[in-house]
N, C-alpha and C positions, 0 to 999 in steps of 0.2 A: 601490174605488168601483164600484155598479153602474151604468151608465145602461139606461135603460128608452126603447124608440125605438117612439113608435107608428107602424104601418106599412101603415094600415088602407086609406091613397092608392093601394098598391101594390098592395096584394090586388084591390081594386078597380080597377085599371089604369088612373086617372085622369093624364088629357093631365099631362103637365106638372109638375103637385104629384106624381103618382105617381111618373115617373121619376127624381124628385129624390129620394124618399127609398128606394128602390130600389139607386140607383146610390149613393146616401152610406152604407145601412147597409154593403152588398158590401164597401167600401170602410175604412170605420170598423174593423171586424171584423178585420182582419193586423195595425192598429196599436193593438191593446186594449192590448195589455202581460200586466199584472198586472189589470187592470182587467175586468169585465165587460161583453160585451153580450148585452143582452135586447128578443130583436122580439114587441113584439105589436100582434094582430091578432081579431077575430072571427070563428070559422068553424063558427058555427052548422049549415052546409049538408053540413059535412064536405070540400070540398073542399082545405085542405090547401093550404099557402102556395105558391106558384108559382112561387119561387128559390128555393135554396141557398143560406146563407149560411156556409160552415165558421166554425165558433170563437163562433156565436154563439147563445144560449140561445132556441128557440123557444116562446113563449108563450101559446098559444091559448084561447079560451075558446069553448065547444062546445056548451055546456049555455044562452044566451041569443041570441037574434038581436040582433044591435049596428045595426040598424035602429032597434032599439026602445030602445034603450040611447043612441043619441045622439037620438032623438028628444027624449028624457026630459032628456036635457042642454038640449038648446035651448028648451024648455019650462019645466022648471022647475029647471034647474042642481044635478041630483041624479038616479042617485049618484054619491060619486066613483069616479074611474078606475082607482085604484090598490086599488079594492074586484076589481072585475079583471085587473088588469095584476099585482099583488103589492106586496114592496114594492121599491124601488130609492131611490137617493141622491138621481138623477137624471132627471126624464122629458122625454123633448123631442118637442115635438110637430109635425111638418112641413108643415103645414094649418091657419094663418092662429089659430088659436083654442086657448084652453088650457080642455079639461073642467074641471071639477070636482076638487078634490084635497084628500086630509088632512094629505100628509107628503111631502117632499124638494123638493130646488130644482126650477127647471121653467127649460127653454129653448125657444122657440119660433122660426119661422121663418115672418115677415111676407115673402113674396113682391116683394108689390108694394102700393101701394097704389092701384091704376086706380081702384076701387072709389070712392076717392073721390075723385079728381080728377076722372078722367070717368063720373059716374051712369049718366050717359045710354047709356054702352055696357056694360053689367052687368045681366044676369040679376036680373028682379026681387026672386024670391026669396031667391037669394043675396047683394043686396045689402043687402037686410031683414035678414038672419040676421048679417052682416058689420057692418053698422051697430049692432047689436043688441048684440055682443060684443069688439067689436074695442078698446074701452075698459079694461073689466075686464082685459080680454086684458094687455095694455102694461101697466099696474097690477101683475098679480099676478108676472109673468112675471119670473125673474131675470138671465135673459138674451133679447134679441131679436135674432135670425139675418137677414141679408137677403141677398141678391144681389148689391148693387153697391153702391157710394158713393152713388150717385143717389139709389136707393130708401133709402136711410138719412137723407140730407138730406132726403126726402119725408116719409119716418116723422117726422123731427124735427121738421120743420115742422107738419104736418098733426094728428100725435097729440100731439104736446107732449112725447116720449121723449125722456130725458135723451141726449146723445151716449151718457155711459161705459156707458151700459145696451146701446147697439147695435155691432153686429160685422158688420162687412161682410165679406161670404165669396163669393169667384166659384167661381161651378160647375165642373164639368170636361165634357169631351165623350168622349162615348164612344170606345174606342181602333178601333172599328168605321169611323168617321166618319176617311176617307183613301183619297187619289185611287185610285180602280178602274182596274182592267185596261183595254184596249181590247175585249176579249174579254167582262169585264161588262157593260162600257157597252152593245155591240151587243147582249145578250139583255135588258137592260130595255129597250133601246129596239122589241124586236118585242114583248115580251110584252105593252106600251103600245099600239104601232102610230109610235112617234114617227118618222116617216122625216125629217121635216123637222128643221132649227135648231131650237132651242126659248132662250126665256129660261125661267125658273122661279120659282115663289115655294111657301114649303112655312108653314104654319100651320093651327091651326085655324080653321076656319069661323066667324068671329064677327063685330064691327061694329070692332072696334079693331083688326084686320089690314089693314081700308083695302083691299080688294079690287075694291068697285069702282071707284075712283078707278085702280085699275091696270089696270083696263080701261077705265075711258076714256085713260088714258096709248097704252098697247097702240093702240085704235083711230088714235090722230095719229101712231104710228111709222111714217112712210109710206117710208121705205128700212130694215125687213125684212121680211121674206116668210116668214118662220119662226111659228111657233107659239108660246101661252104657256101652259102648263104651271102650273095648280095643283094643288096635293098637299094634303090635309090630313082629318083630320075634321070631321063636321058639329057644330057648337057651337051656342050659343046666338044666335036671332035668324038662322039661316043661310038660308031659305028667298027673303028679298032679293037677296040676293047671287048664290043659284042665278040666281033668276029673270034678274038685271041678267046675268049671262053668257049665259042661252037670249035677250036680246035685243039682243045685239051685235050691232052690224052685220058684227062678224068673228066670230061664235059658231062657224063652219064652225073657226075657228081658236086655240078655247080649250079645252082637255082639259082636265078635270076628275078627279083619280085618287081623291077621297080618300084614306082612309090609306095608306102608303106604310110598309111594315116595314123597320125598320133594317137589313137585309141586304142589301134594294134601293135604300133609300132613298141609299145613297153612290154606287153608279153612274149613280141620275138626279142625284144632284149634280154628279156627275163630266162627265156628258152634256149638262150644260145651257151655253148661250155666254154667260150670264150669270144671276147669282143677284139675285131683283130684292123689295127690302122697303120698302114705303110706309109701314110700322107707324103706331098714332099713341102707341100708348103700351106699353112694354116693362116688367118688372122687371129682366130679364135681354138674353136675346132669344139662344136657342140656334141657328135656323136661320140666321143669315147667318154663323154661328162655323163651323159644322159647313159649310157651304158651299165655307168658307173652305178648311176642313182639306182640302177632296175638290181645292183647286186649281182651283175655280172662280170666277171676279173678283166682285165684290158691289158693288151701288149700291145703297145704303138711305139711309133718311130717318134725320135727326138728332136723334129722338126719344128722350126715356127717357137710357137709361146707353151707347146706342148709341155716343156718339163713345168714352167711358169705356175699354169692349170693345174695339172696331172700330179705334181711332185710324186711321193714314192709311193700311190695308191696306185701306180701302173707300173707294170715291167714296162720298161726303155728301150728301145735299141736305137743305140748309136750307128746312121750308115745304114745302106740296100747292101749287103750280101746274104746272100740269098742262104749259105748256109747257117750264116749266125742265126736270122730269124727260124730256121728251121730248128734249132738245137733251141732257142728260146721258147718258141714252141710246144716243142714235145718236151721241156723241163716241165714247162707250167704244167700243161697237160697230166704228167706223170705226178705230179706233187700235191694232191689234197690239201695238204697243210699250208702251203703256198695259196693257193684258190682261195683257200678261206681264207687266209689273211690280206691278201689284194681284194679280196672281197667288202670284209670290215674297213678298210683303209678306204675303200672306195665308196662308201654312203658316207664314209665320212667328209670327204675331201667334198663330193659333188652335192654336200648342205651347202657349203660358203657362197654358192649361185644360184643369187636370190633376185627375183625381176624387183619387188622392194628395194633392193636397196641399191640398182642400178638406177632406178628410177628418181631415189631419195637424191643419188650424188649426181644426178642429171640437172636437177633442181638446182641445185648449189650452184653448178657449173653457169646455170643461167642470170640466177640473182647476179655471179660476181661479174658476168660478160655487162649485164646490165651498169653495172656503176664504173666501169670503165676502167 
């Protein structure tokens, strides 16, 4: 059996969808067997994939810009993919849509679908182009991948997917994402400037991370004196949210890091006295996992698959009122004995997310799509 892994999120080093299928082919590739894999990609530019994956066949196409090539898909649903990619048994595609195709089964991976529960926080164009194909998609598709239970009851509900067609598969967390040194912690915190406490929250920059709502929270935390640390890049619709932190009346006390590279990014996990997620709608939701892993205590909202993931290695809250997270808050805050036990609860819970063994039941998913 070949399968065929388009990987085009990763060349492109997009948030999220990219390092999903990134870290699942790396992953995929020790347990082929007898089996085949094959990455492709477009690299019109010459640039040249940007992993390594041993054991797996790279597949590049050189000779068309793939600009123009999914243009042409989203336009007029031609050509197919596998006019590029070769042939295979198996094509799985990581990014919400399935191209064009003549020949083999196909598996996809629906994320999530925020898209359409919440419109209203979705990039117009890409809601257009989602709405536009997300049909077809489910239709043609032999198999549908998702993230959680959640999102699979959402897909059922929402697009009308059979159960047996959907496979829910949790992620893994990077083995990078674990409690730092004392010695790390102190050189992210100069190379920051963080001298103070800090709480933290790490996501991209968008309208469904609820950011400023955590800065109004932040403003009513009147016993601490620490800082609130956001990390993330700039997304869509982010220019609000800039603004709503330059108008805090604690703005003197909200850093802004943007991106934050995974080498760093665990000793500000590590660094932080609290990991703090107001989310309103997840597929997944990797930073409060990885938070978890670094040994830092996490209060999120009980959005999405949150409780699913999380169970009781995180304070919860039910609902945006603004005072309840605040009293949650400054409980956690106040309670050592608490920290430490959301602490222990939370290396524990954030073991069970292991890129093995998403990758093992990936496998499975394909063998059975394969025999029909």
């Amino acid at each position: 059996m070949k399968v065929c892994v388009d990987i085009q999120a990763a060349i492109a080093q997009r948030a999220g969808v990219g390092r999903y299928a990134r870290m699942l082919v790396e992953h995929l590739a020790p347990l082929a067997g007898k089996d085949e894999l094959a990455l492709f990609y477009f690299d019109f530019k010459r640039s040249g994939v940007p992993f390594p994956v041993p054991g797996a066949e790279q597949q590049a196409v050189q000779w068309c810009p793939g600009r123009i090539v999914q243009k042409a898909w989203k336009t007029m649903g031609w050509p197919p993919f596998d006019w590029f990619a070769g042939r295979a048994d198996i094509y799985h595609f990581p990014n919400f849509i399935l191209p064009p195709l003549t020949r083999g089964r196909t598996a996809v991976t629906i994320h999530d679908v925020a898209f359409l529960r919440h419109p209203e926080a979705a990039e117009k164009r890409n809601l257009k182009y989602l709405n536009s194909r997300i049909a077809d998609t489910v239709k043609r598709a032999d198999a549908i991948l998702t993230d959680s239970h959640f999102s699979a009851r959402e897909i059922t509900e929402l697009l009308k997917v059979p159960p047996e067609k959907l496979y829910p598969v949790h992620l893994g967390l990077s083995p990078d994402m674990k409690p730092a040194s004392q010695e790390d912690i102190e050189k992210v915190r100069n190379l920051y400037g963080l001298q103070k406490p800090f709480l933290l929250t790490v996501g991209t920059l968008e309208p469904r991370k609820n950011i400023p709502f955590l800065i109004d929270v932040f403003e009513r935390l009147a016993d601490f004196d620490g800082d609130l640390v956001i990390a993330g890049m700039k997304g869509w619709s982010y220019e609000p949210i800039l603004a709503r932190m330059r108008a805090s009346k604690q703005a003197e006390r909200i850093r802004y890091l943007e991106y934050v590279e995974d080498g760093l990014l665990s000793a500000l996990y590590s660094g932080a006295e609290l990991f703090v997620f107001p989310t309103i709608y997840e597929g997944f939701g990797f930073p409060p996992l990885e938070a978890m892993a670094c040994g830092t205590p996490v209060v999120s909202s009980n959005a999405g698959p949150l409780p699913e993931l999380l169970g009781s290695a995180a304070a919860l809250v039910d609902g945006y009122l603004a005072g309840e997270w605040v009293e949650m808050l400054s409980g956690v805050l106040r309670d050592e004995l608490r920290r430490n036990a959301l602490r222990a609860k939370g290396l524990e819970q954030s073991a069970k997310f292991d890129w093995n063994k998403t990758a093992a039941e990936t496998w499975k998913i394909y063998r059975k799509i394969i025999r029909g």
